[in-house]
C-alpha angles and dihedrals in degrees: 000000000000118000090236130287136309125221126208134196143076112326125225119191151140129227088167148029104272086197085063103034105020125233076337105085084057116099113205131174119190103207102027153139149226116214108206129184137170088342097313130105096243099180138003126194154058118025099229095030080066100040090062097040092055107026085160098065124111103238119222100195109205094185103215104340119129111247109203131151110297107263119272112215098193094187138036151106123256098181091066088062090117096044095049110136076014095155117240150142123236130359095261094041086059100046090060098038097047121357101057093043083057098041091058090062097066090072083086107072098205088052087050099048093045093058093034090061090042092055101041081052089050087054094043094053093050092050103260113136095177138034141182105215139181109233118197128264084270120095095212085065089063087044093054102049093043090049088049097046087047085050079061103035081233119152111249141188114189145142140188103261109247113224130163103151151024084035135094106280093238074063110042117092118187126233092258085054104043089046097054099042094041084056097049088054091046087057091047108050116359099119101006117130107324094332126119113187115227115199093225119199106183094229129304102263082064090054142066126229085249094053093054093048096053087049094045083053086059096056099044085058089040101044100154078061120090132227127210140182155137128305142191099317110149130018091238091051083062093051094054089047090052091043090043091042108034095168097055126108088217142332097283090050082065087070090028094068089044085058085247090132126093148050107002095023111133119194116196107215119348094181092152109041124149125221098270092049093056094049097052097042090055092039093044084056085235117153131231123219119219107213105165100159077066114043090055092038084061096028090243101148137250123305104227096233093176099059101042087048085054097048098052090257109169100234134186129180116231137180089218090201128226096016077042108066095215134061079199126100093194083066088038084062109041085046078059096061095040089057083042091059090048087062089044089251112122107197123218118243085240097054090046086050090053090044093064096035118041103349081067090044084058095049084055097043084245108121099096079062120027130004100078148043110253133121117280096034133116108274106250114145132161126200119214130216104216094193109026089140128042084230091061102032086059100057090043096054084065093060119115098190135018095269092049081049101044096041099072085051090050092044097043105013136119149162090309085066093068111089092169147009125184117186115197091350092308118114114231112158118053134026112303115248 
């Protein structure tokens, strides 16, 4: 009887905010391992210390890859799956053109479940072991995508999106409704198994005050839940919110009076955010999503990554997808430090890797359960692969340290790059071995 698997290769961990204290707060080992039983990380650390300690493990040698957490997406739409590089203008412009077509479409379960179980394999091949997703006004489409991340054992936030205005009416729920059939879900599936329910309104120019109200009433009787939404993306977006919600100080005073504003609230975006707004956002203990795929796919702006580090902000990275034009993390971050450069802020490799681990396990009030490698925690773990083109390997047989090594694969990888992906201890991605 063996004690678990071992896994070998090169470790990748945290035991620090590289944004505090710099490559630091990263912890490598260059010939390591990964001790994993009954879905937990058990033990990290030397090769051959591990070896000894467990000589009854069965040893998964991953050669040179570089083993990390699994990535965390903390935003994104699985129900554009199918729109995703879908060509388009303005966010609003989009959501009409594109988005709400789709969205129609996720009243039909077995539609839903067939592109729920597409997407979560999508994930799954590009090295993402969590995400945070937007469902559709219909519950079936939660359902969907919670009965297909349990298929796969995978950690999951999600919520059926709240709309009851501003949106075609097949799409359009009401705040009785959302908050019925978001409470029913809840009850359903918030804590089973790996799943966190998230009360979902769209974004407030596709809800009424009453509607928010309702949903903000439902967190407040659901707290371990989270809520996300959306937050402060295009300039126009903030003029139809004035215009929508008169009497409030900003856009997020529009969630704040619904009692949509606090620990667990994850904002996705938040490029144009005022003073008041910032302050608010770091004191309430709310979270803000980086989705910057996204935000030059829809010519949104450039999230100031610097200041709202600075200020204490609580930040994740997300693929938004499909306003995101990636399902990858690896392009979610290199679209990061590209933004970041815009903004004359060049991000360390270790600071982009701790964005979409556990940077994005803190967004979602998970790190005490997924985003690193440490004993005690789920058992997600992704292998890369440092030199999976010769465009790549080329660049990274120059390297005279890991970050030097890992940057080429986080600026031009993809899913060739991932050699491995265990979710809760079980290998699903790569050959088994």
């Amino acid at each position: 009887m063996h004690d678990g698997e071992l896994i070998l290769g090169q470790v990748l961990r945290f035991a620090g905010d590289p944004f505090v204290q710099g490559a630091d707060a990263a912890r490598f080992e260059r010939r390591g391992g990964v001790l994993v039983a009954h879905g937990r990380i058990v033990a990290v650390g030397a090769a051959e210390d591990l070896r000894r300690a467990h000589p009854q493990a069965r040893i998964t040698d991953m050669g040179d890859a570089l083993l990390s957490a699994g990535l965390i997406d903390a935003h994104a739409h699985y129900p554009q799956t199918g729109i995703i590089a879908s060509w388009g203008k303005r966010l609003i412009d989009w959501l009409n053109s594109y988005t709400f077509p789709e969205e129609m479409r996720f009243g039909d379960p077995d539609h839903a479940a067939t592109v729920a179980a597409r997407y979560l394999d999508l994930l799954l091949a590009h090295g993402t072991t969590t995400v945070a997703s937007y469902c559709t006004t219909h519950p079936v489409s939660a359902e969907a995508l919670f009965a297909a991340a349990r298929d796969r054992d995978m950690r999951i936030v999600a919520g059926k999106t709240c709309m009851d205005r501003n949106a075609p009416a097949g799409l359009c729920d009401t705040a009785q409704r959302a908050h019925d059939e978001s409470a029913a879900l809840i009850a359903r599936w918030h804590g089973q198994g790996r799943a966190v329910y998230a009360i979902t309104p769209r974004f407030s120019p596709t809800s009424t005050p009453e509607q928010l109200e309702a949903l903000g009433a439902l967190w407040s009787a659901h707290p371990t839940c989270l809520m996300q939404t959306h937050l402060s993306e295009q300039l126009d977006e903030l003029e139809w919110v004035h215009d929508l919600f008169p009497e409030a100080r900003d856009y997020l005073d529009t969630y704040e009076r619904a009692g949509l504003l606090g620990p667990g609230a994850v904002f996705g975006h938040a490029i144009h955010l005022t003073g008041r707004e910032r302050g608010r956002l770091r004191d309430s203990g709310a979270a803000l999503v980086h989705c910057p795929t996204s935000n030059t796919f829809i010519g949104s702006g450039l999230f100031d990554m610097q200041g709202l580090i600075a200020e204490g902000q609580r930040i994740g990275l997300a693929t938004d997808t499909g306003g995101g034009s990636s399902f990858s993390m690896l392009r979610t971050m290199a679209a990061a430090y590209e933004v970041a450069q815009l903004r004359g802020f060049a991000i360390h490799p270790a600071q982009l890797w701790w964005l979409a681990s556990v940077g994005s396990a803190r967004a979602l009030r998970l790190e005490d359960r997924i985003g690193n490698l440490a004993p005690g925690l789920e058992a997600d773990i992704l292998a890369l692969d440092l030199a999976s083109t010769p465009a790549i390997a080329q660049r990274a047989a120059r390297a005279g340290d890991l970050w030097e090594a890992l940057f080429p694969t986080i600026m031009m990888g993809d899913d060739r790059a991932v050699a491995g992906v265990w979710v809760n201890g079980v290998r699903r991605v790569g050959a088994s071995g």
